[in-house]
Legacy VTK file of the C-alpha trace (Angstrom):
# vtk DataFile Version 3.0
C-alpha trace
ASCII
DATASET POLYDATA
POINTS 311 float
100.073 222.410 153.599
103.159 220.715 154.147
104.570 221.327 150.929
104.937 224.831 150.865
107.888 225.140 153.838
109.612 222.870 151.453
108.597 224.617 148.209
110.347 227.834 150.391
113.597 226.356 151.256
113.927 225.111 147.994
113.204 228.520 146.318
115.381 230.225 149.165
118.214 228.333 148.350
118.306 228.664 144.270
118.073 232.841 145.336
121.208 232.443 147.253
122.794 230.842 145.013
122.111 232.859 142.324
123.712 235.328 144.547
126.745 233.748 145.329
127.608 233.634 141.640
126.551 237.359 141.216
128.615 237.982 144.510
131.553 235.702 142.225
131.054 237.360 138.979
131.018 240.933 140.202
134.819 239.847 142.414
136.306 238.200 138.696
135.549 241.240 137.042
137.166 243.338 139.220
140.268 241.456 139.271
140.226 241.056 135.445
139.980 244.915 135.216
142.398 245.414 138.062
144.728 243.025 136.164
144.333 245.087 133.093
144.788 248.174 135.043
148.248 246.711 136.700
148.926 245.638 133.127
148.581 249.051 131.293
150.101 251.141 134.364
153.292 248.898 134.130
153.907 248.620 130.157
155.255 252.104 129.905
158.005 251.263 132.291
158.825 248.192 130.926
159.184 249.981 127.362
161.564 252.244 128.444
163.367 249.756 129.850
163.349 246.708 127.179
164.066 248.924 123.246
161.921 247.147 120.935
165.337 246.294 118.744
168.282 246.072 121.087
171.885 246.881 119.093
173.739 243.541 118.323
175.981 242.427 121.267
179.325 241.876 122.079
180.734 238.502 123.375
182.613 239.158 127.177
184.314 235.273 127.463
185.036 234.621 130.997
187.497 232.259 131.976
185.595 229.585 132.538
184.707 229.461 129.016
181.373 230.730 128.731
180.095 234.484 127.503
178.106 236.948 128.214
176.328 238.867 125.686
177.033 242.312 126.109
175.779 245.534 124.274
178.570 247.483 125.877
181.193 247.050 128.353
183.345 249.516 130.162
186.817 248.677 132.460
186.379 250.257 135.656
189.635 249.480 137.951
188.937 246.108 139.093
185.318 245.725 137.538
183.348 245.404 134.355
180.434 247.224 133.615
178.098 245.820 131.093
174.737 246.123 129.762
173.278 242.191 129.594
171.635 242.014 126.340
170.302 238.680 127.586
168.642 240.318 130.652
168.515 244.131 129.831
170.279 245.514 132.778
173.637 246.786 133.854
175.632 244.304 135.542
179.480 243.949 137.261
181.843 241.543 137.670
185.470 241.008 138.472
187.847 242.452 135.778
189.456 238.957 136.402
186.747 236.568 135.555
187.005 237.663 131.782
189.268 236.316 128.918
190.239 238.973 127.527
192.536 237.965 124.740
189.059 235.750 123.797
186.999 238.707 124.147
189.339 240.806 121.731
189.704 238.245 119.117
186.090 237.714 119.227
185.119 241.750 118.322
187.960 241.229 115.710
186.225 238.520 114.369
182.591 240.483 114.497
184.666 243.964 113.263
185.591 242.163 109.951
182.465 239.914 109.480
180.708 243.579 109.816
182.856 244.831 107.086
182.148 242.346 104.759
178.787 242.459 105.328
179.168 246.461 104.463
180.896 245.475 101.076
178.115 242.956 100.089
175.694 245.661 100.837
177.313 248.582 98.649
178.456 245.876 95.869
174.417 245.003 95.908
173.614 248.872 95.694
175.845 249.277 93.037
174.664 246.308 91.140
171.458 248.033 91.375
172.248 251.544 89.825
174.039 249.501 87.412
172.234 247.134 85.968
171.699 249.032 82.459
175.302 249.189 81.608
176.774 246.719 79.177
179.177 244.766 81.791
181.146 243.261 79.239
182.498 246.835 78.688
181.706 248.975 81.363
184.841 250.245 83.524
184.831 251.844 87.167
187.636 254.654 86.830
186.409 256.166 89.911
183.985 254.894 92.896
180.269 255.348 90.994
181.982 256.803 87.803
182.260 254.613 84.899
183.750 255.275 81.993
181.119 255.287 78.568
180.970 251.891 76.915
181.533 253.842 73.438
184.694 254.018 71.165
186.763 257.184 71.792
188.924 259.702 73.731
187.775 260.991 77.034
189.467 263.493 79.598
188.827 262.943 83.094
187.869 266.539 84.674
187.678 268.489 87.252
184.633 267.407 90.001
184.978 263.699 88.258
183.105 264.942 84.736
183.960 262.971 82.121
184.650 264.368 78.546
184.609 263.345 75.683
187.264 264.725 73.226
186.571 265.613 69.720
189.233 265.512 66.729
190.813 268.227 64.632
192.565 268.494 61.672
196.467 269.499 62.045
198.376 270.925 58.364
201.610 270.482 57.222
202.601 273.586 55.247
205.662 273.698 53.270
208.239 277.146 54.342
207.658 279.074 50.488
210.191 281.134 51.837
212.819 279.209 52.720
212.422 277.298 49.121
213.511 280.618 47.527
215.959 281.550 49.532
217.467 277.493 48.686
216.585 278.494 44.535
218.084 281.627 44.699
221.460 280.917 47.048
222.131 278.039 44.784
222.924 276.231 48.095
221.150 272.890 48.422
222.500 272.310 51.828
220.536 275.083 53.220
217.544 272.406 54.549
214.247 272.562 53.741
211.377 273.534 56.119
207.616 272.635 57.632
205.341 273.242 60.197
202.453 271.089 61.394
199.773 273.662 62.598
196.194 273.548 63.933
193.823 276.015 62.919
192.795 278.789 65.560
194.242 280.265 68.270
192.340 278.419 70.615
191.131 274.942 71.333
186.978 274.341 71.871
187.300 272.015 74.961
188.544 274.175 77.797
189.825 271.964 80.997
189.572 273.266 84.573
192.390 271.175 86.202
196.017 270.887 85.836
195.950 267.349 86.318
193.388 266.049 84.157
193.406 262.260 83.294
192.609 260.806 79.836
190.892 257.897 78.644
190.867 255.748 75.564
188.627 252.886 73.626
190.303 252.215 70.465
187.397 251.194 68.154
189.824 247.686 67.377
191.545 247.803 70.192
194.703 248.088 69.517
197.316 250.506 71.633
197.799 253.661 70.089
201.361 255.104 70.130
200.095 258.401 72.085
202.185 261.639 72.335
201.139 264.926 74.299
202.363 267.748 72.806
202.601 272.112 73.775
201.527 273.923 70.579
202.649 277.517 70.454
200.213 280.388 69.479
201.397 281.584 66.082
199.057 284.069 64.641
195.941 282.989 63.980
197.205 278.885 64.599
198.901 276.434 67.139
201.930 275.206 65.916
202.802 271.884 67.516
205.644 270.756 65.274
208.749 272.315 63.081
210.396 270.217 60.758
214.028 270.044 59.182
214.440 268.911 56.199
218.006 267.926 54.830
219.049 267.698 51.722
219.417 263.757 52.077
215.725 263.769 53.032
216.206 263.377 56.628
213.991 265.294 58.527
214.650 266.385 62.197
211.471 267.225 64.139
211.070 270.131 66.963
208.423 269.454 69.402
207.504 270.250 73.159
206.830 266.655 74.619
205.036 266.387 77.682
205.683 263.254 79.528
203.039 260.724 80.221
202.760 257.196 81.406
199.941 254.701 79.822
198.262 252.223 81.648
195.614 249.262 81.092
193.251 249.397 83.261
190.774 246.240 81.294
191.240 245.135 78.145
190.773 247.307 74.983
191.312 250.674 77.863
194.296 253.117 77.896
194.431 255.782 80.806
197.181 258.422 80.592
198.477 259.948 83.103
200.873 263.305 83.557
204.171 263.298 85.224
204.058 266.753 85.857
200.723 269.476 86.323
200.274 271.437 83.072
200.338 275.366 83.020
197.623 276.841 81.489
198.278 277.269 77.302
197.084 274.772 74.514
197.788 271.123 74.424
197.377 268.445 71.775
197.386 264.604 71.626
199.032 263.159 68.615
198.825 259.071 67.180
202.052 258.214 65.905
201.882 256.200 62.448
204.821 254.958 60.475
204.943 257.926 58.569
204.816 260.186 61.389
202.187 262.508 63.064
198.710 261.372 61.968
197.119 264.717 60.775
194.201 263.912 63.150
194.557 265.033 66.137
192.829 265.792 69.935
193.704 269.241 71.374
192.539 271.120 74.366
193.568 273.323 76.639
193.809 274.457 80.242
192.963 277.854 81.269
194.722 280.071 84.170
192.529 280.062 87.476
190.063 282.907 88.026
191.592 285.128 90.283
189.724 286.986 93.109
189.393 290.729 92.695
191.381 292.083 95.992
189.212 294.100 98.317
LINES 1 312
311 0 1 2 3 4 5 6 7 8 9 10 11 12 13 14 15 16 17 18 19 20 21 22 23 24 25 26 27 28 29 30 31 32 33 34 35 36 37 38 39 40 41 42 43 44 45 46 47 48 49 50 51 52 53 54 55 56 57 58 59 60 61 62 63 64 65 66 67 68 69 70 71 72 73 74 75 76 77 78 79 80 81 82 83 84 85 86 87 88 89 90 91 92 93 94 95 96 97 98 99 100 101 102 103 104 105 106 107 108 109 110 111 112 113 114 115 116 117 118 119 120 121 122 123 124 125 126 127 128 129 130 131 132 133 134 135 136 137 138 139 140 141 142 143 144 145 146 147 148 149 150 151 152 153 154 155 156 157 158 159 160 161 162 163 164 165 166 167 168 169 170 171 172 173 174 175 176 177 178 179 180 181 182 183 184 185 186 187 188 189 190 191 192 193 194 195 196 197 198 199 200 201 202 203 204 205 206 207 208 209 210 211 212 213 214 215 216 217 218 219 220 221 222 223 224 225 226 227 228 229 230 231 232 233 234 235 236 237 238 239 240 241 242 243 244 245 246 247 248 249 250 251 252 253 254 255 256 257 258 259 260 261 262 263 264 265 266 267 268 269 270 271 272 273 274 275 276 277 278 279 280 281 282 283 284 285 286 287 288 289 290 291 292 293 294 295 296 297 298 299 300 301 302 303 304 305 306 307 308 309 310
């Protein structure tokens, strides 16, 4: 009988126990979920506070040789306003404490760092969108306009469209007429005559600027002696040349030149370019050979501007 008091105590105290850690439990899991409440209640604010990516900063130098990283700074009188990146919140100081000659060599420095940066990017870009063309040949005439790796003439249009020019055929026809009249006068002085003529009043390529530019790959390379020439609408051709022809075989040669200046842009390239805007009427680019005009030629020509019916 004397057991069971202590059998009781000893059961009495294992049931308050267990309640003390029941009692402990119960307290740790409301302060976990009270943490967790605190926790969720105060992320929103913090996110609006804190940007996920803040901007790259700006370098303020004080005098005393340090920095502080700023994402931007304004000059208020006396004081400087900034926004630490280093501590995400708007901050002032004396207008004196900061080096400024430090500070503005530094955003120099960052300003032209940035830029290069930019050019390695759009040089990469480029690279990309370019990386079918032959680069041993390929030529940039314009930002993202290359000129065709093929042989030939090409006329730089309106809106940056490239053309490519096609050749014609130019005549020389003998004057029958002023052969008899040289027969029958029994004058040899009187001189001779030609014409060097295209056939058709009108060329096929049409160009919508006056100030086109022209392009050329030689197929060996070699410069072409180039001259632009006016033809005149004779009939049912475009004559682009009247010859003399003296009775010592000299012959004197009537054209309309229009002036134009050659350049080499890359080796094996020769751009042309106009001195002067062309009025609209028929045009034609002629190689000259020791002999003279080479009968194949590259003609075009630039139409007047639509006009706007008036209202």
């Amino acid at each position: 009988m004397k057991t069971l008091p202590a059998q009781l105590a000893v059961f009495f105290a294992a049931f308050l126990a267990m309640l003390a850690c029941l009692s402990g439990a119960t307290a740790n899991a409301r302060f976990s979920a009270q943490q967790g409440s605190d926790s969720q209640t105060k992320t929103p604010a913090a996110s609006k506070e804190i940007p996920v990516t803040l901007p790259k900063g700006k370098k303020l130098f004080l005098m005393d040789g340090t920095f502080q990283l700023a994402r931007e700074y304004t000059v208020d009188g006396d004081r400087v306003r900034y926004w630490s990146v280093e501590r995400s919140l708007w901050e002032e100081i004396p207008a004196n404490l900061v080096d400024w000659d430090a500070t503005h060599k530094g955003e120099a420095e960052q300003a032209a760092q940035d830029a290069e940066l930019k050019a390695k990017i759009r040089a990469s870009a480029l690279a990309q969108r370019t990386k079918d063309i032959d680069v041993d040949r390929s030529l940039e005439i314009k930002p993202g306009l290359f000129l065709p790796d093929a042989a030939g003439f090409y006329a730089l249009d309106r809106d940056k469209r490239i053309r490519e020019m096609k050749q014609s055929q130019a005549v020389t026809k003998t004057s029958a007429s002023r052969e008899v009249e040289r027969i029958m006068s029994g004058v040899p002085l009187i001189p001779g005559k030609k014409t060097m003529e295209i056939p058709g009043e009108r060329a096929a390529m049409r160009l919508t600027t006056a100030e086109p530019e022209f392009f050329m790959r030689p197929v060996d390379r070699r410069e072409p002696r180039f001259r632009l020439l006016r033809a005149q609408i004779k009939g049912n051709h475009r004559l682009i040349d009247s010859i003399s022809i003296h009775f010592t075989g000299e012959e004197s040669h009537k054209t309309t030149d229009i002036e134009i200046q050659t350049w080499t842009p890359a080796t094996g390239v020769f751009r042309y370019t106009l001195d002067q805007r062309l009025e609209p009427g028929e045009y034609v680019f002629v190689e000259m050979t020791d002999e003279g005009i080479n009968g194949y030629v590259w003609d075009f020509g630039i139409d007047a501007p639509a006009t706007k019916p008036q209202k």
